[in-house]
C-alpha positions as CSV (number, residue, x, y, z in Angstrom):
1,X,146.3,146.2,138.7
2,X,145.6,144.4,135.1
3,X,145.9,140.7,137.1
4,X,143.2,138.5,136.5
5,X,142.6,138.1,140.2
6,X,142.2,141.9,140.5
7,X,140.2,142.4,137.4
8,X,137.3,140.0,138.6
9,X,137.5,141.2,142.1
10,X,136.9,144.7,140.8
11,X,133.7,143.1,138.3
12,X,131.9,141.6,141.3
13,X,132.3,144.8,143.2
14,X,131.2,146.9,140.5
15,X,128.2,144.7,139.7
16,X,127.0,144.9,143.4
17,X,127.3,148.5,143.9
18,X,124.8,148.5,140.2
19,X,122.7,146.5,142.5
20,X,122.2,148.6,145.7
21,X,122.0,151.7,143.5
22,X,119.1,149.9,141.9
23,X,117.9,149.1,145.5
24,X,118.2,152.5,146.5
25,X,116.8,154.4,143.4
26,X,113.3,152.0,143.1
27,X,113.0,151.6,146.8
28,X,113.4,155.2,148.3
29,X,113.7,157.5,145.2
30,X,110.9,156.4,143.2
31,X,108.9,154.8,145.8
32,X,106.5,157.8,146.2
33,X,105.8,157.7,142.3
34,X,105.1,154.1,142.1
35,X,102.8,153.8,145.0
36,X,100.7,156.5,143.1
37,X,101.1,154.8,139.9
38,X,100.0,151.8,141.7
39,X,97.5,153.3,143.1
40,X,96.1,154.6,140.2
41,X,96.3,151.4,138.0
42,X,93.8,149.8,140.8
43,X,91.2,153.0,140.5
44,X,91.2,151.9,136.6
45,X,90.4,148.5,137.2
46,X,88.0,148.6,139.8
47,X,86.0,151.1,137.0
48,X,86.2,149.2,134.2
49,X,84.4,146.4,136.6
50,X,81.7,149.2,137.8
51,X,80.8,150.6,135.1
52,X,80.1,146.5,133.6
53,X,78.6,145.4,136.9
54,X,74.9,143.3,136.5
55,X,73.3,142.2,138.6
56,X,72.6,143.7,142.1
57,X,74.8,146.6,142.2
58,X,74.8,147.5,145.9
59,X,76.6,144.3,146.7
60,X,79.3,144.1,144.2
61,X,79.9,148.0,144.9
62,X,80.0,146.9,148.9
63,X,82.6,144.1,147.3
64,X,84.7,146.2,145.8
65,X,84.8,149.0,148.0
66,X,85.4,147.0,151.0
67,X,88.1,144.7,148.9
68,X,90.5,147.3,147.5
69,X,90.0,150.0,150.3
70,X,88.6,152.7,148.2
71,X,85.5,154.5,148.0
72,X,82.9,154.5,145.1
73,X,80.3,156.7,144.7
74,X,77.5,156.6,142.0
75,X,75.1,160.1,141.2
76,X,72.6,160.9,138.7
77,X,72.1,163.9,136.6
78,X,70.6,166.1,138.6
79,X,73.5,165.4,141.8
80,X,71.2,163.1,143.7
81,X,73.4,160.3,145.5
82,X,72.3,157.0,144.0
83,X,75.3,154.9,146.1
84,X,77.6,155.5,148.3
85,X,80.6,153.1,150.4
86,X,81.3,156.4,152.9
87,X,79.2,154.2,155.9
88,X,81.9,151.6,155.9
89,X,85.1,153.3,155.2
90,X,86.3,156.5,156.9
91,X,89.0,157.0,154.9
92,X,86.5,158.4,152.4
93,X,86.0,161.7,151.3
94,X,82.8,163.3,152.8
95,X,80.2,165.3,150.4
96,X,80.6,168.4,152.3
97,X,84.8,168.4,151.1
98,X,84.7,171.3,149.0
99,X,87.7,170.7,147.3
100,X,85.3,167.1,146.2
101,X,82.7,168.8,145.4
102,X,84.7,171.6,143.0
103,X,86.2,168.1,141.1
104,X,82.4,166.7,140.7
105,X,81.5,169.9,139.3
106,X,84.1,170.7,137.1
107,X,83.8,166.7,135.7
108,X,80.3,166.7,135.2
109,X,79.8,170.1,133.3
110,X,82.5,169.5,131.0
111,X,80.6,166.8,129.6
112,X,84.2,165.0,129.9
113,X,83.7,160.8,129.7
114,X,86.6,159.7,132.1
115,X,89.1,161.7,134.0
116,X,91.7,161.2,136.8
117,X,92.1,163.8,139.3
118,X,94.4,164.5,142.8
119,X,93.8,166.5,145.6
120,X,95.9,167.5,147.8
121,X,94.8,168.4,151.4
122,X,97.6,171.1,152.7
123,X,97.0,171.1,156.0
124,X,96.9,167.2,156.8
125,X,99.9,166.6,154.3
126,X,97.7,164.2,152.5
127,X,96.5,163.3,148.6
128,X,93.6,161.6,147.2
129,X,93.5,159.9,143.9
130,X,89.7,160.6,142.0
131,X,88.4,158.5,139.0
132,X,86.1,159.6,137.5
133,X,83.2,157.9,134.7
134,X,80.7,159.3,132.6
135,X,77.9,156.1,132.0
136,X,74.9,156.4,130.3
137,X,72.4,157.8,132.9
138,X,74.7,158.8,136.3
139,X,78.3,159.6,137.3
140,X,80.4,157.0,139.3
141,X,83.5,158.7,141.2
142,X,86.2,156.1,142.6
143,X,88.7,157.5,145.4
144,X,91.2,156.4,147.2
145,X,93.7,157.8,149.7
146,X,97.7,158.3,149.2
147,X,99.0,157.5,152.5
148,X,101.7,159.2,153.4
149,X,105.1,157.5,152.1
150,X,107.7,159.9,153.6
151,X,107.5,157.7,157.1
152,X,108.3,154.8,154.6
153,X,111.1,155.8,152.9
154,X,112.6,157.3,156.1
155,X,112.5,153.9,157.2
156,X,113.9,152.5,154.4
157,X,116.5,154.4,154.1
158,X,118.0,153.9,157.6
159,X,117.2,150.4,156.8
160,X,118.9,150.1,153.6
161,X,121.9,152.0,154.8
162,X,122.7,149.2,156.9
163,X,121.7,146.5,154.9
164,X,124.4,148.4,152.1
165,X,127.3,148.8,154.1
166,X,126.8,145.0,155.8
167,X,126.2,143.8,152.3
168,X,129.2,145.6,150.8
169,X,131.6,144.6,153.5
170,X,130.3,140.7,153.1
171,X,130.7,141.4,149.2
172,X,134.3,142.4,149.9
173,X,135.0,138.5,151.4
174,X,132.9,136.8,148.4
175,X,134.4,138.9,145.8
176,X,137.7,138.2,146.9
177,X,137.2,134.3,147.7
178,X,135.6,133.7,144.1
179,X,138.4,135.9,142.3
180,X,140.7,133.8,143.9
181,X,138.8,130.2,143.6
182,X,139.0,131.3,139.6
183,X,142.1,133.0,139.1
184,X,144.3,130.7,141.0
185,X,143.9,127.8,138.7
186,X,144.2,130.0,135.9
187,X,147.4,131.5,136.7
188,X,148.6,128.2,137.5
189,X,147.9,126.6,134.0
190,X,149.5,130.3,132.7
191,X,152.6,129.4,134.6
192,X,152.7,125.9,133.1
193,X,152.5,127.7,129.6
194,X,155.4,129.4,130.0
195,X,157.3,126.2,131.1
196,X,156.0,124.8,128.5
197,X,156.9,127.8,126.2
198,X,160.8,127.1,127.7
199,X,160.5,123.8,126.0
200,X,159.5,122.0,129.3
201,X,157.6,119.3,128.7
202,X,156.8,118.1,132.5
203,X,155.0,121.1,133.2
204,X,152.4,120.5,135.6
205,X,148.2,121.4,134.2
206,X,146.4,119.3,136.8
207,X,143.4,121.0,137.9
208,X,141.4,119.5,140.7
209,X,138.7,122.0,140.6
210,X,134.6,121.4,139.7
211,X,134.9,124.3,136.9
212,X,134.3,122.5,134.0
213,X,135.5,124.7,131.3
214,X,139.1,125.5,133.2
215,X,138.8,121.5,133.7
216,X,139.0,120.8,129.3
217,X,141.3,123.3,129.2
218,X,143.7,121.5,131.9
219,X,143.5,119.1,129.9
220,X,144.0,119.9,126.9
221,X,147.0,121.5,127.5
222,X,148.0,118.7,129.5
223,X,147.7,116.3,126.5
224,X,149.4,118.7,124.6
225,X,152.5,118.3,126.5
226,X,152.4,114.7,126.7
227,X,152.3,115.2,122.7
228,X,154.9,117.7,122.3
229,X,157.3,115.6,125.0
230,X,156.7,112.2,122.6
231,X,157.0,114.5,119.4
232,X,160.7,115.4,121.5
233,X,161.9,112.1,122.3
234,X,160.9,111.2,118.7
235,X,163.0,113.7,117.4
236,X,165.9,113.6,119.3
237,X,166.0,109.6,118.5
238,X,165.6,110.4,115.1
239,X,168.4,112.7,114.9
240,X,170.4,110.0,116.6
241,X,169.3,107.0,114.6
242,X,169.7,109.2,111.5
243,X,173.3,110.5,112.5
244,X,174.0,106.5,113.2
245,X,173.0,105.5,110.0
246,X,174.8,108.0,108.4
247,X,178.1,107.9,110.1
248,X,178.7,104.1,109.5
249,X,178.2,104.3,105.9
250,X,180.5,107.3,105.5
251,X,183.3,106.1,107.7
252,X,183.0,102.6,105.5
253,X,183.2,105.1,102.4
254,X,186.0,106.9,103.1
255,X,187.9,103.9,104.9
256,X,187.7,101.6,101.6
257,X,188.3,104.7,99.5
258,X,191.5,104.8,101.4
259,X,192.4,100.9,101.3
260,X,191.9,101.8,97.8
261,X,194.2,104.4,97.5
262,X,196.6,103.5,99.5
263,X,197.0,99.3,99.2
264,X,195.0,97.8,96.9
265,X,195.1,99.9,93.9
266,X,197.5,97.6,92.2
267,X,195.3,94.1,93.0
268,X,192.6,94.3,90.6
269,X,190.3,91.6,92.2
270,X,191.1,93.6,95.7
271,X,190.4,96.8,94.6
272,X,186.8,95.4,92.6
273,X,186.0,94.2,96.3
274,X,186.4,97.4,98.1
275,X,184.9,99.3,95.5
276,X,181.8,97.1,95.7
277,X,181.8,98.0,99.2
278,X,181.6,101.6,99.0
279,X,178.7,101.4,96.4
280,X,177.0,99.2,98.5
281,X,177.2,101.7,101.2
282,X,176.5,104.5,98.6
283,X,173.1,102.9,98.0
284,X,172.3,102.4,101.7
285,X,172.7,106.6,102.2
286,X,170.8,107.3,98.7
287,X,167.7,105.0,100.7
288,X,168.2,106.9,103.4
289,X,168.2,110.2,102.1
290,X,165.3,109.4,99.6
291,X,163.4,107.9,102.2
292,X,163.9,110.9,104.4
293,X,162.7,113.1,101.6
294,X,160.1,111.2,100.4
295,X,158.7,110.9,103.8
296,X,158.6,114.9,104.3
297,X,156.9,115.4,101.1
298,X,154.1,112.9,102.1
299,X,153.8,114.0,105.2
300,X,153.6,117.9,104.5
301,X,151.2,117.0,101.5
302,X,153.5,118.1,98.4
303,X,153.1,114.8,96.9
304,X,150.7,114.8,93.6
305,X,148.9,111.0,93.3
306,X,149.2,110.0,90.2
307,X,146.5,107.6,90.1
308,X,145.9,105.2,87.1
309,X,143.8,101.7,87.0
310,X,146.2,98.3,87.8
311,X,146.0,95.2,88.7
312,X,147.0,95.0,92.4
313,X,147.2,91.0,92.6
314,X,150.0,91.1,89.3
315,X,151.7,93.9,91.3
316,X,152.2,92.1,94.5
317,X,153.3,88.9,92.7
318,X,155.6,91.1,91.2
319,X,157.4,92.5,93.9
320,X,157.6,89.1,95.4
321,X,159.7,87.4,92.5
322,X,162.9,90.4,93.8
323,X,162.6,88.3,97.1
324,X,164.0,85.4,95.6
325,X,167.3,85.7,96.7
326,X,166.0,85.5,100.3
327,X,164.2,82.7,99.7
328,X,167.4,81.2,98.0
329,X,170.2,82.4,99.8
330,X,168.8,82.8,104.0
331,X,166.3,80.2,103.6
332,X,163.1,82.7,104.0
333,X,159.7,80.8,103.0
334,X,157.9,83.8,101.7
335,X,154.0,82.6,100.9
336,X,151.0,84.4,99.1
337,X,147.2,83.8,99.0
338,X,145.8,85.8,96.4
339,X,143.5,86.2,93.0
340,X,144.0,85.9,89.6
341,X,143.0,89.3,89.0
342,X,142.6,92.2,91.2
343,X,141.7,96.0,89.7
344,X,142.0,98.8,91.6
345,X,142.6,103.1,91.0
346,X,145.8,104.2,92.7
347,X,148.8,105.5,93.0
348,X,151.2,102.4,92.0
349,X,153.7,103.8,92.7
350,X,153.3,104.4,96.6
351,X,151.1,101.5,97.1
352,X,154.6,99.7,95.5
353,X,156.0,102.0,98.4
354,X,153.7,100.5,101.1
355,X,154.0,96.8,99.8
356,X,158.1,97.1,100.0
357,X,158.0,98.6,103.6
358,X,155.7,96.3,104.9
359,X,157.2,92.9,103.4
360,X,160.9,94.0,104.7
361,X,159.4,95.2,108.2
362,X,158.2,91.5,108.1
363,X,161.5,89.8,106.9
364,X,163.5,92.1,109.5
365,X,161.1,91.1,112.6
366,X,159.4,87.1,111.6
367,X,160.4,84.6,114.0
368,X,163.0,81.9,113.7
369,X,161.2,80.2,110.8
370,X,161.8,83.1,108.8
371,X,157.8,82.8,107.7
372,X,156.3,85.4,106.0
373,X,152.5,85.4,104.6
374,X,151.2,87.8,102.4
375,X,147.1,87.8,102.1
376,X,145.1,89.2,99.7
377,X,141.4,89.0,100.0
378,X,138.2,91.2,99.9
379,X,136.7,92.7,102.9
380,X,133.7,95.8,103.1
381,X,134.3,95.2,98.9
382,X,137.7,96.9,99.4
383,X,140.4,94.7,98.4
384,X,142.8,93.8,102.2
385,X,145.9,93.0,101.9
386,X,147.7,91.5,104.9
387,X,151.3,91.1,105.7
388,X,151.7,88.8,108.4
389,X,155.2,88.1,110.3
390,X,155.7,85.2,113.5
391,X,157.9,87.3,115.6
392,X,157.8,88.1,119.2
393,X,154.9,90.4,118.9
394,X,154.2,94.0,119.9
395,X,153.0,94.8,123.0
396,X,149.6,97.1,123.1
397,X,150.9,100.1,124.4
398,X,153.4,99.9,121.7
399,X,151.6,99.5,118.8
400,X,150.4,103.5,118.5
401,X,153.9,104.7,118.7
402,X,155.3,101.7,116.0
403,X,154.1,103.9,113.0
404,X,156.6,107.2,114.3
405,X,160.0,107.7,112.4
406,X,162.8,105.6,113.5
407,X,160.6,104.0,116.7
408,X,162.1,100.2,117.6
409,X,160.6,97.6,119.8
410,X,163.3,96.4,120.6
411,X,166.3,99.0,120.1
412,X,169.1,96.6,119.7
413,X,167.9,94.8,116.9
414,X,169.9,94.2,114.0
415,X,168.5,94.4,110.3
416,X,169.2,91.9,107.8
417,X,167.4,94.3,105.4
418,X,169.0,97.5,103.9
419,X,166.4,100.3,105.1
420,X,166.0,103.6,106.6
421,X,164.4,103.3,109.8
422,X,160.8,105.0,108.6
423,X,159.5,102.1,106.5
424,X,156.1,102.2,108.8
425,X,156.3,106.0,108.5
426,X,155.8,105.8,105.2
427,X,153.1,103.7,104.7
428,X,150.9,105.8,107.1
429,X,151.4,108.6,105.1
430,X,150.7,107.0,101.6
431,X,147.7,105.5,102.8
432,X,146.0,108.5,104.4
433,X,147.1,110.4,101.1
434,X,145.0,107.6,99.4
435,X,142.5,107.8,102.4
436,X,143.0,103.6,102.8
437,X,142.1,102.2,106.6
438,X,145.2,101.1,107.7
439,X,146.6,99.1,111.2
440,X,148.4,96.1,112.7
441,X,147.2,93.4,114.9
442,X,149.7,91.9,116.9
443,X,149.7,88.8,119.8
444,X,152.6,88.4,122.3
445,X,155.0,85.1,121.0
446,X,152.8,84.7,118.2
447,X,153.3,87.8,115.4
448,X,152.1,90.6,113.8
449,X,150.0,91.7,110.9
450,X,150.0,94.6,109.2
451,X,146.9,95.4,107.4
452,X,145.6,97.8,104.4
453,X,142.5,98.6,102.2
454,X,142.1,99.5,99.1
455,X,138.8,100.1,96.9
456,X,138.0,97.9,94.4
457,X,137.9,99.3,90.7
């Protein structure tokens, strides 16, 4: 019975049973008391307008009178009748009524100012409402008769039993059509949750509805999966990439450590040669694991900058001169545009970090020329420094995705830089440490440049 569905069927029910009670309670309970307080409110208005009346008085009184159905009737201090509306309007009570007369009286020799009095007629079941003014030189009396309202409310009650039970019945279908027109799409998106929940990814949130706020939630959570399912795919490519890069270092370690141990412990010049090999494939798991850690610190904000004033242009020069040996040896051509001085308040370290990633990203993916272009030049007075590469491009649904751990372009490209596979990790997460503007431009069979800022000094 706690469902959603039920819950809002029982709300709108409960709501329009507070609405016929209301219905009932002001339109046959109290009806009697507000059509005398009604009545009553009128008798004080029309006397605040005789008792200010100017002018010639017979006619307004006639106005009045004949306007709001009552009877006004004006005396001076010794009883005479000064004016009277009882020769257009029978309902008006005649001097002869005693009961009229004992009210008059009693009014007038009590010296009162202003009173409101009712009389009741017993035998004709009927009540008249009698105003009474005090002005400066004669009495004006206003009454008006209470018809009858029992007739009324008889009628209204039959009436409104049948407009209650036809109303409640057709309340019944609504209620239930609009609990279900807001539930269902509800306890759809809850079902997808818990899918989702399971680890499904593919859970379905479409919502084809006009309810706007069930609409951003739909989506939302739709987005969400699409998030969490990348995030997934990410992660399980990770872990494969990472158990890759692991596993060929360490079968290389322990197969040379074997070689060694078993055949070339006696050949000196053999034995330098594998031992060369398993350092070299030491190093390549210490950049992997470092790089693994380093990246987790940056990315969960453990990292304290250590910022300090340097010069940015000296820096990049010097990086450049430990690329020698590829300009040397594989016939790189490795260019720089920059200034002769460059000050800016960083970390050096990391932005050394960034520079590293992004020149090997470019030696590992430049075109058959083996160009690379480093840029430095001032933009927004921010220093921008540009690594530019003349590979095959990256496409532009790609390029969001090429700044995730371990995400290739193309997957079986080979390296011909030791790295871990989170280079472009990396420098997203130093640069919004550093809060730079970061990003990559990239054309189809042309290249790619990868881009950062960072304030002048």
């Amino acid at each position: 019975m706690n469902k959603l569905k039920n819950k809002i069927w029982l709300y709108l029910i409960f709501f329009l049973i507070i609405i016929l009670a209301c219905l009932w309670l002001f339109q046959v309970i109290l009806l009697d008391s507000y059509y005398e307080w009604k009545v009553k409110s009128k008798l004080d208005e029309v006397a605040i307008l005789v008792n200010s009346s100017q002018g010639d008085l017979k006619t307004t009184l006639d106005e009045l009178a004949y306007n709001n159905d009552i009877c006004i009737e004006i005396i001076d201090n010794n009883k005479s009748i000064l004016y009277s509306s009882n020769y257009f309007y029978r309902g008006c009570l005649e001097e002869g009524n005693k009961s009229y007369s004992f009210y008059k009286d009693h009014f007038i020799e009590n010296n009162y100012l202003e009173q409101t009095y009712l009389l009741k007629n017993v035998k004709s079941n009927t009540k008249t409402l009698i105003k009474a003014i005090k002005s400066d030189s004669f009495y004006i009396f206003i009454n008006a008769s209470l018809e009858p309202v029992g007739a009324t409310i008889s009628i209204l009650t039959s009436q409104l039993r049948y407009v209650s039970i036809i109303v409640l019945i057709l309340s019944l279908f609504v209620a239930y059509f609009l609990s279900n027109k807001i539930s269902k799409p509800i306890l759809k998106l809850s079902k997808g949750v818990k899918e989702f929940s399971k680890g499904n990814y593919k859970a379905d949130f479409e919502y084809k509805g006009n309810i706007e706020e069930i609409k951003e939630l739909s989506e939302v959570l739709d987005n969400a999966a699409k998030e969490l399912d990348k995030t997934e795919s990410l992660r399980r490519e990770f872990l494969a990439n990472v158990g890759h890069d692991l596993k060929t270092p360490l079968t290389m370690i322990k197969a040379y450590a074997e070689m060694v141990r078993d055949v070339s412990y006696k050949d000196k010049d053999k034995r330098t040669e594998n031992l060369n090999v398993i350092i070299e494939e030491t190093d390549r798991l210490n950049i992997l694991v470092n790089d693994i850690l380093e990246l987790s610190k940056l990315q969960a904000n453990t990292v304290k900058l250590e910022c300090e004033e340097f010069d940015l242009d000296a820096l990049i020069k010097s990086i450049l001169n430990r690329y020698d040996i590829y300009i040397s040896k594989e016939h790189y051509t490795i260019t720089y545009e920059g200034f002769e001085k460059a000050l800016v308040y960083a970390d050096k370290k990391r932005v050394e970090q960034v520079l590293y990633n992004l020149i090997n990203n470019a030696i590992q993916y430049t075109g058959d020329d083996k160009t690379v272009m480093i840029k430095l030049s001032v933009k927004d007075n921010k220093y921008l420094v540009e690594v530019k590469d003349t590979g095959k491009g990256i496409s532009k649904d790609e390029l969001n995705n090429i700044w995730d751990k371990y995400y290739k372009i193309d997957k079986s490209h080979k390296r011909n830089t030791v790295g871990s596979g989170i280079g472009l990790s990396i420098v997203k997460s130093v640069c919004i440490n550093h809060n730079f503007d970061y990003g990559v431009h990239s054309i189809k069979h042309v290249g790619t440049t990868f881009w950062f800022k960072v304030p002048k000094k």
